[in-house]
matplotlib code that plots the C-alpha trace (Angstrom):
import matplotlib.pyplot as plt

x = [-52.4, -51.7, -48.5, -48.2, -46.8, -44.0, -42.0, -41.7, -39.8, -39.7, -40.1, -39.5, -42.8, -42.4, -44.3, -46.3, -47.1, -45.3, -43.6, -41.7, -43.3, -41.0, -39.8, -41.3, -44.6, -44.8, -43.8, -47.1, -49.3, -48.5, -49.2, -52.3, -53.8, -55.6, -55.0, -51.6, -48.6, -45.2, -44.6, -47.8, -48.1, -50.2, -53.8, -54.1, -57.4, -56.2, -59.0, -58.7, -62.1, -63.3, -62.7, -60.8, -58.6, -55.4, -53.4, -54.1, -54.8, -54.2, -55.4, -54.2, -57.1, -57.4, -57.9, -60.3, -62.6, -62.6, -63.7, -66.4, -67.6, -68.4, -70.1, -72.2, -73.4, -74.6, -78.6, -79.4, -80.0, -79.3, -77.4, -74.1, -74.0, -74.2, -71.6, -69.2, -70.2, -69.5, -65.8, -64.8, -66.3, -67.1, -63.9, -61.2, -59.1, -58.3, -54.7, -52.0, -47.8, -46.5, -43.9, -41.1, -42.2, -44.2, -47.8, -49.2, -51.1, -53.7, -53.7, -56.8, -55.3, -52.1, -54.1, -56.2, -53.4, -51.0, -48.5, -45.5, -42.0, -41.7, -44.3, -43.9, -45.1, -45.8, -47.2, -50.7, -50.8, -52.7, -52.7, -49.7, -50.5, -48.9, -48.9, -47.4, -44.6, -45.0, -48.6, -48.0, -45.1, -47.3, -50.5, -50.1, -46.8, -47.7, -50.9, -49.0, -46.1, -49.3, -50.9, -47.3, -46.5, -49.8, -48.4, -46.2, -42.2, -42.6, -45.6, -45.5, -47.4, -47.7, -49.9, -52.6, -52.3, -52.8, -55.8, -56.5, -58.3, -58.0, -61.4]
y = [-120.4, -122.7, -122.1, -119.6, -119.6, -117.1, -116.6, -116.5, -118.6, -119.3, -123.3, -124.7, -126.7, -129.7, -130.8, -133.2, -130.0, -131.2, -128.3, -128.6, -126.5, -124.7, -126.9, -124.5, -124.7, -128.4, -128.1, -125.9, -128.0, -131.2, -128.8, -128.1, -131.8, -132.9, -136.5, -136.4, -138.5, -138.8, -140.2, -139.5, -136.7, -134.0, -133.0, -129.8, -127.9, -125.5, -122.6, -121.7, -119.7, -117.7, -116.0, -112.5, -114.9, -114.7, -117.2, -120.4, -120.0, -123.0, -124.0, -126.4, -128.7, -126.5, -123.5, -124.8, -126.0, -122.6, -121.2, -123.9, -123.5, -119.7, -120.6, -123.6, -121.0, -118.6, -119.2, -122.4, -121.1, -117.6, -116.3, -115.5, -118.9, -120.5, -118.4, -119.2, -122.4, -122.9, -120.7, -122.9, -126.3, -126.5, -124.4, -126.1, -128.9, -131.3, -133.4, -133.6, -133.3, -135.9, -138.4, -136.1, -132.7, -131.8, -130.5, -131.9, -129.2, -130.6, -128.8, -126.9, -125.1, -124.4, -123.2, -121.0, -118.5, -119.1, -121.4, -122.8, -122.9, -121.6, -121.0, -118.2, -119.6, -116.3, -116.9, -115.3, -116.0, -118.9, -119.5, -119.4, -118.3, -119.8, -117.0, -117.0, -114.6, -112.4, -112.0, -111.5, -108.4, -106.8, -107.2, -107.7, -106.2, -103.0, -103.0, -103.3, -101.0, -98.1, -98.8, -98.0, -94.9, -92.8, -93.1, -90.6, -91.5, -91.9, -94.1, -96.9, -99.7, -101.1, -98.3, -100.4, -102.8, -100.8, -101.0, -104.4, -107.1, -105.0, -105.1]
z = [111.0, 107.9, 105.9, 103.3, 99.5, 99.2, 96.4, 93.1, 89.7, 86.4, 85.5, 81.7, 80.4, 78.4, 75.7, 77.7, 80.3, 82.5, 84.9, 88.0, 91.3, 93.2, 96.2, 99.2, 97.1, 97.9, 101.2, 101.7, 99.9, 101.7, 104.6, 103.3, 102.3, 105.3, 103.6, 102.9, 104.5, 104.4, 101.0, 99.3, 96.3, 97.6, 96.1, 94.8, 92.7, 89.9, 89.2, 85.4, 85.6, 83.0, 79.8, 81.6, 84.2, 82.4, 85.3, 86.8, 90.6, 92.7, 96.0, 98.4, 99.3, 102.9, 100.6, 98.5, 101.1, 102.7, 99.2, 98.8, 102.7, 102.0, 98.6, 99.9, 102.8, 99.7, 99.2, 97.3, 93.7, 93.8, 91.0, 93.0, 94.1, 90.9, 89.0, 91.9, 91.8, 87.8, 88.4, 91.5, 91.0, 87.3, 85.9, 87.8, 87.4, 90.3, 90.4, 92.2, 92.2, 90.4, 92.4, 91.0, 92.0, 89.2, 87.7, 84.5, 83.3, 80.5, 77.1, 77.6, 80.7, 79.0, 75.7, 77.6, 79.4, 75.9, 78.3, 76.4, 76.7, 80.4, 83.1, 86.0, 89.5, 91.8, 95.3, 96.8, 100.3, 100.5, 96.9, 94.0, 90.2, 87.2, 84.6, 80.8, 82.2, 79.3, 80.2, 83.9, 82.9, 81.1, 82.6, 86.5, 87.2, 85.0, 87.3, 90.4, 89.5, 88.1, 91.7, 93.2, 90.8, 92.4, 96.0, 97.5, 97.2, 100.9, 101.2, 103.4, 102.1, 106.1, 106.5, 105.2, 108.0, 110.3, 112.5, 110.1, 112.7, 116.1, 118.0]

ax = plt.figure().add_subplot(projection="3d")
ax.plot(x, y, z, "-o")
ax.set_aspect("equal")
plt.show()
């Protein structure tokens, strides 16, 4: 099984958009660069997407094969395919970690989720986000922390895994 983000941070931007990644993120992206070697930057693909994605996703390149894998096995020309398509291939943003640990994240990216001053790096499994942190407080968390409000005090949320990929 390939290495997982885990985690979470706040990083300062710069005026340039330059941010640092958290060190364990980089560890899991070289991990997951089929091309990379000791002493190379690894290649990354950051997913901006559409108008209601209010992050940037990023994949290491093992991730975003997977993604483009399931999409090229969509018909040729059906509608799914090309709106996944446009999200993953046209609305994304190839690069890589700079040799000092850092993402230069181009104006238009930072623009569209309002990124400034500080940028809030939050792992997803085999992806991590990079939210505006206000946005991700009051949009994500207050979803997560709604989600966790209608469960009983003494829910277990294992209990979803249970009986997940048994025969």
């Amino acid at each position: 099984m390939a290495r997982r983000f885990r985690g979470e941070s706040h990083h300062k931007v710069d005026a340039k958009g330059r941010v640092s990644i958290p060190a364990l993120f980089r560890r899991v992206l070289e991990a997951g660069d089929p091309n990379w070697q000791s002493g190379d930057t690894p290649e990354l693909v950051i997913v901006y997407g559409d108008h209601r994605r209010e992050f940037l996703e990023c994949y290491t390149m093992k991730a975003i094969e997977g993604v483009d894998a399931k999409i090229d096995a969509l018909p040729r020309g059906s509608q799914p395919r090309k709106h996944l398509q446009r999200m993953f291939h046209g609305q994304s943003f190839p690069t890589s970690v700079d040799e000092t640990g850092r993402l230069v994240l181009p104006a238009k990216l930072r623009a569209k989720i309002g990124l400034d001053g500080e940028a809030f790096f939050i792992a997803a499994g085999d992806t991590f986000q990079i939210w505006k942190p206000e946005t991700y407080e009051s949009v994500e968390l207050a979803k997560s922390e709604a989600w966790l409000d209608d469960l009983p005090d003494d829910f277990d949320p294992m209990e979803y895994l249970d009986g997940v990929g048994e025969a």
